[in-house]
KEVEXVO-297940 format. One record per residue: residue in one letter; x, y, z of N, C-alpha, C in turn. Coordinates in pm, whole numbers, always signed. Example, Ala and Ser with C-alpha at 12.3 -4.5 7.8 and 13.67 -1.06 7.14 Angstrom:
2
{pt "a", {+1319, -569, +780}, {+1230, -450, +780}, {+1320, -330, +780}}
{pt "s", {+1285, -225, +708}, {+1367, -106, +714}, {+1290, +3, +787}}
! end
This chain:
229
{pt "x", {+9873, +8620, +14347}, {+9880, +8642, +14492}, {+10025, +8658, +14530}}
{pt "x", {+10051, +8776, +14658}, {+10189, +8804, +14656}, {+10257, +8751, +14785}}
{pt "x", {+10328, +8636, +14793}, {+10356, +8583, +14944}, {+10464, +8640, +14962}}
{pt "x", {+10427, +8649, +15140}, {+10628, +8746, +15187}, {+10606, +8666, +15289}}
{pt "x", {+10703, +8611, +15313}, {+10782, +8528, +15412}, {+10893, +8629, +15503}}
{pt "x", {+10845, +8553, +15618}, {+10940, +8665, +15742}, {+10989, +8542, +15858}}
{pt "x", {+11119, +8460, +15830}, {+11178, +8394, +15908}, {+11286, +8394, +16000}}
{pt "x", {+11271, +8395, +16127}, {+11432, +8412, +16237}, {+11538, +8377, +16138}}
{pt "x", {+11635, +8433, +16209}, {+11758, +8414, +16177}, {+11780, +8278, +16234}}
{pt "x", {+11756, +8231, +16330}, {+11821, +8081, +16404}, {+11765, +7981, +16274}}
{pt "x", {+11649, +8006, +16243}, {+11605, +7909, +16136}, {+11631, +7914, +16018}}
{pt "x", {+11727, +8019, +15974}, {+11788, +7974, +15814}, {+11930, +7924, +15829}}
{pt "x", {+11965, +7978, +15956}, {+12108, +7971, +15972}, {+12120, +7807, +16021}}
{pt "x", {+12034, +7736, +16094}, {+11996, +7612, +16152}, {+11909, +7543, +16106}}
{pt "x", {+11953, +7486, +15966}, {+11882, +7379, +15878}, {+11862, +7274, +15973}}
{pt "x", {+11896, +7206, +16054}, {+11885, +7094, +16114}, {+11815, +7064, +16244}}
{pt "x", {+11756, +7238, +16295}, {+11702, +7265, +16412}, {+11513, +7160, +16433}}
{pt "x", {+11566, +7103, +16571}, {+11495, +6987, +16559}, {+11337, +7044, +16548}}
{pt "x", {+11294, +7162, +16582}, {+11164, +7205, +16618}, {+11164, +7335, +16538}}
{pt "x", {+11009, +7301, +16443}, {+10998, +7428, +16390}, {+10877, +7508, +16356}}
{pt "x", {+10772, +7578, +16410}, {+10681, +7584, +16392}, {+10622, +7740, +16304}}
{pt "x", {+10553, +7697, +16173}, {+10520, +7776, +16097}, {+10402, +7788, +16145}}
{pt "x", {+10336, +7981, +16122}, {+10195, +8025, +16099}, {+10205, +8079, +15970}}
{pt "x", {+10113, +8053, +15919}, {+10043, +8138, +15767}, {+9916, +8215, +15834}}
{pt "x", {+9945, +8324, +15798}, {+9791, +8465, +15801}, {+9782, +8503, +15684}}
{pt "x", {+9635, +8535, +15667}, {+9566, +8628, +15527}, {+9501, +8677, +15650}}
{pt "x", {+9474, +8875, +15615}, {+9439, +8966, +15617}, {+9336, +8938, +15550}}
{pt "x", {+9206, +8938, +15623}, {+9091, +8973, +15512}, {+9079, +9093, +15391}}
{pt "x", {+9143, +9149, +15473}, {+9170, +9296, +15349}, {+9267, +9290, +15287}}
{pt "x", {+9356, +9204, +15263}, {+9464, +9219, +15222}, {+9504, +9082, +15124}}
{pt "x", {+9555, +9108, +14979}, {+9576, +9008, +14944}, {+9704, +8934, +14999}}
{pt "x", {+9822, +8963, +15057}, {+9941, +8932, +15090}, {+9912, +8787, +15214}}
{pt "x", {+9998, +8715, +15244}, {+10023, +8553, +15331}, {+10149, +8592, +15373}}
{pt "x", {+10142, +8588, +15475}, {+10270, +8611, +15579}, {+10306, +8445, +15641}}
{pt "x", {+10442, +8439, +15636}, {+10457, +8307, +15715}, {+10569, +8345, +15791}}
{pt "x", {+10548, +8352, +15946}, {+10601, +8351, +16019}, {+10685, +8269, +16099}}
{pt "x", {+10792, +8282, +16188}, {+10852, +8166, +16281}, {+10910, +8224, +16381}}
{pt "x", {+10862, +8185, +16476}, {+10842, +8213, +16623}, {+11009, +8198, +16679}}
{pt "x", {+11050, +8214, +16757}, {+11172, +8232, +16821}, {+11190, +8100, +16874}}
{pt "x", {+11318, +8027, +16911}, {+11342, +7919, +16934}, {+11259, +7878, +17095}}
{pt "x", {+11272, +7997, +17149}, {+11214, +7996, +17305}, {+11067, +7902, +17318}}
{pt "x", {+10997, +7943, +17189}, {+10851, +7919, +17208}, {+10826, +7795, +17095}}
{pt "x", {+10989, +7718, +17059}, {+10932, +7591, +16968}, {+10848, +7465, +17062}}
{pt "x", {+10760, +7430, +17022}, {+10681, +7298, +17084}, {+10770, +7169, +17060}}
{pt "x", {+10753, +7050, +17122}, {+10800, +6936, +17097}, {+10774, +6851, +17029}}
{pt "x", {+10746, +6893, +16883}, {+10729, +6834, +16771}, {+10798, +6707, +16767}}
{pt "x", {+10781, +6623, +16690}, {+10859, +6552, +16645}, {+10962, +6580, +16498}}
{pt "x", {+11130, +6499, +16506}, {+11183, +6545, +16425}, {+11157, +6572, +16293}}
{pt "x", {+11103, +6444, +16212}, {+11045, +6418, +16100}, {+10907, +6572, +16039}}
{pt "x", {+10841, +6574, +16172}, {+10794, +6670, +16095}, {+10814, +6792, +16086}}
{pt "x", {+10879, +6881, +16156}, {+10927, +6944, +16171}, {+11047, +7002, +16063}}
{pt "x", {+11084, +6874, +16037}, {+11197, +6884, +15902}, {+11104, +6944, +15758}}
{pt "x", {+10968, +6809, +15773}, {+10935, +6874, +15670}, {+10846, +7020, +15656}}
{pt "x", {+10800, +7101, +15758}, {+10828, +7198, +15766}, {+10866, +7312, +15720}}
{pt "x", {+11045, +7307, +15745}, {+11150, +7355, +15771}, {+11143, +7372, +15579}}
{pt "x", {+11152, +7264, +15505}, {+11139, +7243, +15352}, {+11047, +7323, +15299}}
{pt "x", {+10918, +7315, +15363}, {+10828, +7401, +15306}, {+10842, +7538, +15313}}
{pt "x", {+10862, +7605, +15436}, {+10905, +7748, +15431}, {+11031, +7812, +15374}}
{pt "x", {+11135, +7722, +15347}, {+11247, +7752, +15226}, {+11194, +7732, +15071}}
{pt "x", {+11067, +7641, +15048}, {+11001, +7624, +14928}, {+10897, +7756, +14880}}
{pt "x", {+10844, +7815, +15041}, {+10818, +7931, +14989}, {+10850, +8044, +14941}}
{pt "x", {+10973, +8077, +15044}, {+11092, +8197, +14993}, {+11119, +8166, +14864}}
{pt "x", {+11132, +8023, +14809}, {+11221, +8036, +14664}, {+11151, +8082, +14584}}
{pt "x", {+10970, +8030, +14636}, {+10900, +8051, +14507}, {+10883, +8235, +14533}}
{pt "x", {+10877, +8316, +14606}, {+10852, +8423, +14655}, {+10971, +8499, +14599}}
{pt "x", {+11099, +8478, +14581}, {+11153, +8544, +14540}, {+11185, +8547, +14405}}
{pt "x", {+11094, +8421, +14324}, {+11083, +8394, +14194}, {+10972, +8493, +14126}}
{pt "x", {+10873, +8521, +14188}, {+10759, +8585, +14193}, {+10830, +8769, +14183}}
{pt "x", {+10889, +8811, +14270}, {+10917, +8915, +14276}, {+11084, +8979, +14173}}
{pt "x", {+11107, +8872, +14091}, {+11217, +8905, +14039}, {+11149, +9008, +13894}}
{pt "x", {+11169, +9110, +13850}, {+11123, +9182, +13758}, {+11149, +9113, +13611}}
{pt "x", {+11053, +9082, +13540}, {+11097, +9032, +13411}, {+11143, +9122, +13334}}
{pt "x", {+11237, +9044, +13253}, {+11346, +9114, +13170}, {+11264, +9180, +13043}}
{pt "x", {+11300, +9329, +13008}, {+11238, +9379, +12868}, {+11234, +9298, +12749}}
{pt "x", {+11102, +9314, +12712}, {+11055, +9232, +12550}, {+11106, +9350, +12441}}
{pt "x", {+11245, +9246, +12371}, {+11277, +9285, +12257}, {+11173, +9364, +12169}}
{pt "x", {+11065, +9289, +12177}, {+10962, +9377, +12055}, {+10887, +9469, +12096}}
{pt "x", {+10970, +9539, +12250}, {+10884, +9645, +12310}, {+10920, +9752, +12210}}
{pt "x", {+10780, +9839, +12188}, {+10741, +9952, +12073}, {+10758, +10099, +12181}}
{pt "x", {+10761, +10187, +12109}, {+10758, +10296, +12162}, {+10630, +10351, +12201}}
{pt "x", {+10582, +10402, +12347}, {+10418, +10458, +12333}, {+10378, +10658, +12350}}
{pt "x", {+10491, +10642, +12216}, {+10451, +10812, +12223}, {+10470, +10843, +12063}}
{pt "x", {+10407, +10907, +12045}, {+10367, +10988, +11870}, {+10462, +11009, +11844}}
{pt "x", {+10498, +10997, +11677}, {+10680, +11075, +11644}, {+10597, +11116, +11508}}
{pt "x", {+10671, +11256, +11466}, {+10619, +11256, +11336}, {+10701, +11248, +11229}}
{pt "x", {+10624, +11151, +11156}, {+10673, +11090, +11023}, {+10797, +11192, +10930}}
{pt "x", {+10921, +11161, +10910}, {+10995, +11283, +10817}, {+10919, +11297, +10702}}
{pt "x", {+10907, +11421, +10635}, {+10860, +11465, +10487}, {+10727, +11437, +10472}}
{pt "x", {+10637, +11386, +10586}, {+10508, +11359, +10565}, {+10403, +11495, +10575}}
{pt "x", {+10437, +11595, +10617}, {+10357, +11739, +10598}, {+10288, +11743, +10745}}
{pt "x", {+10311, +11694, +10838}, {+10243, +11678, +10994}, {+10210, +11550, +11044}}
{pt "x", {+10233, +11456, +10952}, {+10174, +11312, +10963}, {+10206, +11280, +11147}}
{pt "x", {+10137, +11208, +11207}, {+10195, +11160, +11357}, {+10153, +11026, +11332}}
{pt "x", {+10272, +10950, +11442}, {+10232, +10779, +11380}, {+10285, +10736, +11535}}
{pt "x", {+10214, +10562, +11567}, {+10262, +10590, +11687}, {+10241, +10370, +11650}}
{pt "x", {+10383, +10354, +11687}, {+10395, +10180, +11620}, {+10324, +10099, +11712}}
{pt "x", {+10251, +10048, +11645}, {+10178, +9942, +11736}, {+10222, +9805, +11754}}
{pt "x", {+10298, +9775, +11655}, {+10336, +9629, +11656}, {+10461, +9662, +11538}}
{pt "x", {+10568, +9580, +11558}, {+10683, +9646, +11468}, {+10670, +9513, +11398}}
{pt "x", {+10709, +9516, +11207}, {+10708, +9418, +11139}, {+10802, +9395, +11157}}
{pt "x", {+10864, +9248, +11029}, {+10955, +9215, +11050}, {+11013, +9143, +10839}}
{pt "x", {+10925, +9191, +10842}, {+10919, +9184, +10634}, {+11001, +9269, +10636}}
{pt "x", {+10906, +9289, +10460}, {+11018, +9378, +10362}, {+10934, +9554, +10381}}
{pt "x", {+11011, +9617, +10349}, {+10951, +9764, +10347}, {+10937, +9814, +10219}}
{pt "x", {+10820, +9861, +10179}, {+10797, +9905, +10061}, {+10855, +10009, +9988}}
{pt "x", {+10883, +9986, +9865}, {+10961, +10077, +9801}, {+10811, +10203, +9752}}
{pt "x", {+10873, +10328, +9626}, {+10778, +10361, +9539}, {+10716, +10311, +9434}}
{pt "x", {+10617, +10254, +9379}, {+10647, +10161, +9244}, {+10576, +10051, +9310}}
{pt "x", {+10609, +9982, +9428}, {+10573, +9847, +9506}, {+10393, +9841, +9515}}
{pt "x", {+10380, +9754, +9502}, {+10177, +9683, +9535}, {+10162, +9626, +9668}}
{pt "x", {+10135, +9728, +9757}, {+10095, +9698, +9872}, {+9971, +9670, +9914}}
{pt "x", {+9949, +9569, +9997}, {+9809, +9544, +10087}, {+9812, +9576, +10206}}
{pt "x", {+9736, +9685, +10267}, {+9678, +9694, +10388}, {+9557, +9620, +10437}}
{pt "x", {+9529, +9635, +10591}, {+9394, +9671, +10630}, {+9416, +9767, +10724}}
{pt "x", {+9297, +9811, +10733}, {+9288, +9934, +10850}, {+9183, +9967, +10960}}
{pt "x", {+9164, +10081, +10974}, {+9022, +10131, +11058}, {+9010, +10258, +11019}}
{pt "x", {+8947, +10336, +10953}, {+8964, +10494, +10921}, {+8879, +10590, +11048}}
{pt "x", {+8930, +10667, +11103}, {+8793, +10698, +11195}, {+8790, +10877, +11150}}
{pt "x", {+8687, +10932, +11164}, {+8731, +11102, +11150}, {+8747, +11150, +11263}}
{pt "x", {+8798, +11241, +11319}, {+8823, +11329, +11407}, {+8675, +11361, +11464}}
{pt "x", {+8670, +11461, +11370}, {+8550, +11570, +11369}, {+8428, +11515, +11401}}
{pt "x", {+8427, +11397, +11419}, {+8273, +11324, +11442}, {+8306, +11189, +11563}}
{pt "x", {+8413, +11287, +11662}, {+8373, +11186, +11782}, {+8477, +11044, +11765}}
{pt "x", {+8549, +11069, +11637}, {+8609, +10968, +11673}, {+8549, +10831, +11602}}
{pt "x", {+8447, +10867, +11479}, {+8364, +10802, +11406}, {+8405, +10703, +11294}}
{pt "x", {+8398, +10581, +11341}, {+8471, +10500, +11203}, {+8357, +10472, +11078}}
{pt "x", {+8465, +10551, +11013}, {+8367, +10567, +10862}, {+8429, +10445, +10797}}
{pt "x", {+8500, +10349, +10796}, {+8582, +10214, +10706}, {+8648, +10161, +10789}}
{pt "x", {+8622, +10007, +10759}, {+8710, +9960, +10769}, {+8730, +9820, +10657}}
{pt "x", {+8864, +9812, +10648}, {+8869, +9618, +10571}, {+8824, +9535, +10626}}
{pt "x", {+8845, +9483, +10764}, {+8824, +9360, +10775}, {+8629, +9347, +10814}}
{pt "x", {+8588, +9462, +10771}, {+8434, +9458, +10718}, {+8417, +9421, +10584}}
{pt "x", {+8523, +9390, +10500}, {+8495, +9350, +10365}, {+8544, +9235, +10358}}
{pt "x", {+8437, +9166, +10308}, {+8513, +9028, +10352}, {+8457, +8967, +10165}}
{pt "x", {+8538, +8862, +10158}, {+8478, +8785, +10018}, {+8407, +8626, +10045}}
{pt "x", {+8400, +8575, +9922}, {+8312, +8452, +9990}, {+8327, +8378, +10042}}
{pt "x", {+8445, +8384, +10140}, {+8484, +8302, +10192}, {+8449, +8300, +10373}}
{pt "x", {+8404, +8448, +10364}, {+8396, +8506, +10463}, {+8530, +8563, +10544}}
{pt "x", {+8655, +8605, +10480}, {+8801, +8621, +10513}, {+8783, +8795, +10473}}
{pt "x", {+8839, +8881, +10495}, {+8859, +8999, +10501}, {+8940, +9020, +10362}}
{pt "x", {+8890, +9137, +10282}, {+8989, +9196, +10220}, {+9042, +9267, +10234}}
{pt "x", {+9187, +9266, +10228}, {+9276, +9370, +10225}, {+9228, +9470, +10142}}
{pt "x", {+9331, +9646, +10151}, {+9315, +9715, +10054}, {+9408, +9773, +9971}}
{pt "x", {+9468, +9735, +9828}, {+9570, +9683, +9752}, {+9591, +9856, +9690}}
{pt "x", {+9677, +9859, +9673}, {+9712, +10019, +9590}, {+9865, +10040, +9524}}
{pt "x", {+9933, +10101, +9474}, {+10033, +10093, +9443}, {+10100, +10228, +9505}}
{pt "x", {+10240, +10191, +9560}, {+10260, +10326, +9598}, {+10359, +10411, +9565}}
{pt "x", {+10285, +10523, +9579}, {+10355, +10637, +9465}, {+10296, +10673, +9354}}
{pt "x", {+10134, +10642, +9392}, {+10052, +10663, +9236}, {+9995, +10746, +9302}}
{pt "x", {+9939, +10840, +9398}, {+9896, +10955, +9419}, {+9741, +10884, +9402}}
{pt "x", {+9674, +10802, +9389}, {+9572, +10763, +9420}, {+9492, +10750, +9568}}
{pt "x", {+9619, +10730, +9614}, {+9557, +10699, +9777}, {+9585, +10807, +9857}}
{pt "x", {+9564, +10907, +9964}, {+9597, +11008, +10047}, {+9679, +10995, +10071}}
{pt "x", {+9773, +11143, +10083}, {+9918, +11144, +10100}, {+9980, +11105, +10265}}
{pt "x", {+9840, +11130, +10357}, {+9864, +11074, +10509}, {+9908, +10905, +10513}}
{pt "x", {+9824, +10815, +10449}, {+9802, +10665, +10399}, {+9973, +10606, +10348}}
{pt "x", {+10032, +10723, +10233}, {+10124, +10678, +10139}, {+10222, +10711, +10313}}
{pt "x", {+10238, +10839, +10357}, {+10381, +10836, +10412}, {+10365, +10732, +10533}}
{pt "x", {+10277, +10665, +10589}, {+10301, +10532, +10723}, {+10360, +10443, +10670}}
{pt "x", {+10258, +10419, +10536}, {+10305, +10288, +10496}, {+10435, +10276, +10413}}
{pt "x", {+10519, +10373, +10421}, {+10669, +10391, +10309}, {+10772, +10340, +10399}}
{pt "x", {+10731, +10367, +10563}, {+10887, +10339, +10628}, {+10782, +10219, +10705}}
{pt "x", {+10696, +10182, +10705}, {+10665, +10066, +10786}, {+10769, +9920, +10736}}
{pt "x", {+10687, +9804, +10800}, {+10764, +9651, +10768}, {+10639, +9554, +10745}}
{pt "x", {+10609, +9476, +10675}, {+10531, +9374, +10604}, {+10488, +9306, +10806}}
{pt "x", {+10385, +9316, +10815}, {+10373, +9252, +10948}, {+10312, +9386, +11086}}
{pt "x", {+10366, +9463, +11054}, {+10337, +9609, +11116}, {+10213, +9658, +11114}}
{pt "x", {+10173, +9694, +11240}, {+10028, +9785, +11265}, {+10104, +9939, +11312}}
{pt "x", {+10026, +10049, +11297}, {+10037, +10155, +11291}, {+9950, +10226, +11288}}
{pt "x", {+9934, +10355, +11418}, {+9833, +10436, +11456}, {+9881, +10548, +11384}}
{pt "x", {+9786, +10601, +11285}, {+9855, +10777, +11207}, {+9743, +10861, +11256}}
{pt "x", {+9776, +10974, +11263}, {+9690, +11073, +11316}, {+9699, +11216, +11180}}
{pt "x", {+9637, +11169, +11087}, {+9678, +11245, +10952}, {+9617, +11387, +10941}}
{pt "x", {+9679, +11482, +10909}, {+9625, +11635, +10904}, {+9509, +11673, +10765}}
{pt "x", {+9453, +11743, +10783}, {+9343, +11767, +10689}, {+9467, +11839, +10516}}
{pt "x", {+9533, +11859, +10526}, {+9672, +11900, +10423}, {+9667, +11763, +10329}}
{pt "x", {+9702, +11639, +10479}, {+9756, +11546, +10373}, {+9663, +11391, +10373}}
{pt "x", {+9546, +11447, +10415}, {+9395, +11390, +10399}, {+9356, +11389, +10284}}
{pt "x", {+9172, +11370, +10299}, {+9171, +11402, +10158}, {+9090, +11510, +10090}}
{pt "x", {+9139, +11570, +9997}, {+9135, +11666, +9949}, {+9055, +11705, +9788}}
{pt "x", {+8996, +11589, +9772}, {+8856, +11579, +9650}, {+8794, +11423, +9721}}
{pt "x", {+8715, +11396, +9671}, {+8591, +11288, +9721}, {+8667, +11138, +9621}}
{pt "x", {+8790, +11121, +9501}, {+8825, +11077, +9422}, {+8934, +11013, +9501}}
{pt "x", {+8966, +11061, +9594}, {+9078, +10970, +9655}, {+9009, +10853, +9694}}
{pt "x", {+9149, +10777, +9767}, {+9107, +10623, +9830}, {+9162, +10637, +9916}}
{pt "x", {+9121, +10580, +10027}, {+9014, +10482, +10014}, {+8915, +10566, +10038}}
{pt "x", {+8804, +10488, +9979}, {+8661, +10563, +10050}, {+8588, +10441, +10097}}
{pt "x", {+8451, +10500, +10156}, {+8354, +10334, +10207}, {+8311, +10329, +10113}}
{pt "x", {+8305, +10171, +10167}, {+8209, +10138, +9982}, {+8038, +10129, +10042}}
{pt "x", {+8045, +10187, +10150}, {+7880, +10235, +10141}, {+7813, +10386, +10086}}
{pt "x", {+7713, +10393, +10051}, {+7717, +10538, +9959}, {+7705, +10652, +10087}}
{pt "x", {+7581, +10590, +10206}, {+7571, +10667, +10297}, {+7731, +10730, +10411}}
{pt "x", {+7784, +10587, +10435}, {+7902, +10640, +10513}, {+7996, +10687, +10456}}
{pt "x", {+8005, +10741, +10280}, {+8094, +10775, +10218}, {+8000, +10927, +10192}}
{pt "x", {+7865, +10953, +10144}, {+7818, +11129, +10207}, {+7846, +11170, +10359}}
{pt "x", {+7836, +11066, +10425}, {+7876, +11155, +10554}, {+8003, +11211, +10536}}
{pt "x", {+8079, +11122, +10559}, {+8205, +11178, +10549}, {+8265, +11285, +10493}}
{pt "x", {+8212, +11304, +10365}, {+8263, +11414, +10267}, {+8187, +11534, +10312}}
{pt "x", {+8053, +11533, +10319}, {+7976, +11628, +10376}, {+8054, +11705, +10477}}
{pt "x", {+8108, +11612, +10589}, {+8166, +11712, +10717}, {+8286, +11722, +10693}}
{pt "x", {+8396, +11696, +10589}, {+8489, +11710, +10576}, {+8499, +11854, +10488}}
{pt "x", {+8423, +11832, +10370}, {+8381, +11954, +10291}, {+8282, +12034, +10295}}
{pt "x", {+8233, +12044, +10432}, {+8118, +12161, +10456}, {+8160, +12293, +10465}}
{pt "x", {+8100, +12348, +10343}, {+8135, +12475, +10291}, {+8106, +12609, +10404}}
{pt "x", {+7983, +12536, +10495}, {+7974, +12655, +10600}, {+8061, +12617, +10695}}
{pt "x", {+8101, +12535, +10796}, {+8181, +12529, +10870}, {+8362, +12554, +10839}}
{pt "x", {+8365, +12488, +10686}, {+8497, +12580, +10625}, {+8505, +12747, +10613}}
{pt "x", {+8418, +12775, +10591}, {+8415, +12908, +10605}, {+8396, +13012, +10734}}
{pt "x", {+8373, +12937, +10828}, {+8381, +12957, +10950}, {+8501, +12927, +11034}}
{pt "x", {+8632, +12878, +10951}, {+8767, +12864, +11010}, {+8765, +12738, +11013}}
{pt "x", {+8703, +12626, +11014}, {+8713, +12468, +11104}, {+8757, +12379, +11020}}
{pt "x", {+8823, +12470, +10921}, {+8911, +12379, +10827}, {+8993, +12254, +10829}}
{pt "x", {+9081, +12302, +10982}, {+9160, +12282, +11053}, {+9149, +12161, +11163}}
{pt "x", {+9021, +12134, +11170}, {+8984, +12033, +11232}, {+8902, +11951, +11163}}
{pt "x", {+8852, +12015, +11035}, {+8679, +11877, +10960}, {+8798, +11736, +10905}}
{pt "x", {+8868, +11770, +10872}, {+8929, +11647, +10796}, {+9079, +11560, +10863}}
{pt "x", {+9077, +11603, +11006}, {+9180, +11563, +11056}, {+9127, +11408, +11071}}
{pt "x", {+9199, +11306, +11015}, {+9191, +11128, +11027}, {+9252, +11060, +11091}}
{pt "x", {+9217, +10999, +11144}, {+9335, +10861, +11287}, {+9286, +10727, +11149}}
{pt "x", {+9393, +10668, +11122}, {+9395, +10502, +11095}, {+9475, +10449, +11174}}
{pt "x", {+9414, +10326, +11161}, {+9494, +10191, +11203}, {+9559, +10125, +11114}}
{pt "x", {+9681, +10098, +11060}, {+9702, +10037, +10953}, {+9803, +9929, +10952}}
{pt "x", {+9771, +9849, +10928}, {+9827, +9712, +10890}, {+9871, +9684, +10812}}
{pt "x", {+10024, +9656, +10798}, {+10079, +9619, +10655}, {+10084, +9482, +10633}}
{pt "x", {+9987, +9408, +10508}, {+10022, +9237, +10500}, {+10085, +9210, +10437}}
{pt "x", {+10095, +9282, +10289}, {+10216, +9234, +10200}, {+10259, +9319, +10100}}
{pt "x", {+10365, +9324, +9984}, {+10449, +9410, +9942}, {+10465, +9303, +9783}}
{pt "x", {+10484, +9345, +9692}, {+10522, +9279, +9582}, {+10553, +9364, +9480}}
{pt "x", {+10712, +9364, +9448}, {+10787, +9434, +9438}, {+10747, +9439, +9276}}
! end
């Protein structure tokens, strides 16, 4: 709730003024509390004592009112909220969701993600994710790969090369550096949501109909947890 205080001049300038009479209004329509003070002409004959305390309360409101309206200062770990694309990644777009604060993976390094894979071409359809794989503990598994082994999609390898151990990351990966046989990783480890996928990614009639360009375009979410060099 946003209070504005509107007090004479005789009454800030005249802490000691024996008579002082506050109104508070709410606007039914309006969330805002106005506290007003009437001109010295029209003070009543209060008594001193209360009046003083008063006088305390409507300087207790301004303070808190102008505490309220002071703009808080920028968060260091404010992220950027616009797409940049990745250098040397072939079109990759990435957009930081949370900046780490680890180590950054080299080539060679054993990284763990988790993610969200969704396809383009189907609405925006999440075909995987990790923290649906969980072990017996009921805890999520990560998904472990080494990087720089060409095992995993080349969209996957370039986020996670300049990310930080701690880092989430939105990629918006091109059908180039997607995937490009059914042998890559990740895939679902369900059989059905792993034919869909390939089906509309590699449908031979809609490829041949130009829509190349759009069947295999991928958005992840990706999470970097750890690095071991």
């Amino acid at each position: 709730m946003l209070i504005q205080c509107f007090a004479s001049a005789p009454y800030l300038h005249e802490p000691h003024h024996h008579t002082l009479h506050r109104t508070l209004t709410k606007s039914p329509s309006s969330p805002f509390v106005s506290a007003t003070c009437p001109s010295s002409s029209s003070s009543s004959s209060s008594s001193t004592a209360i009046s003083r305390r008063r006088e305390i309360l409507l300087l207790s409101i301004t303070t808190a009112t102008c505490s309220i309206l002071l703009p808080a200062p920028p968060s260091k770990s404010a992220v950027s909220t616009d797409f940049f694309e990745l250098p040397n990644s072939g079109g990759v777009k990435a957009l930081d969701l949370r900046l780490g604060t680890g180590a950054t993976p080299d080539d060679g390094d054993q990284v763990a993600i988790h993610y969200y894979g969704r396809l383009a071409a189907k609405q925006g359809w999440r075909f995987d994710s990790t923290y649906d794989h969980k072990d017996s503990s009921g805890d999520p598994i990560p998904f472990v790969f080494t990087l720089g082994s060409r095992k995993v999609i080349s969209g996957i390898e370039a986020a996670v090369r300049s990310m930080k151990v701690g880092g989430t990351r939105r990629v918006i990966i091109p059908p180039s550096q997607g995937y490009q046989n059914t042998s890559q990783e990740p895939v679902p480890p369900n059989f059905f949501d792993r034919q869909r996928l390939f089906t509309t990614i590699f449908n031979p009639t809609r490829l041949a109909n130009g829509e190349g360009s759009t069947l295999g375009t991928l958005i992840f979410d990706i999470e970097l947890v750890s690095v071991r060099h």
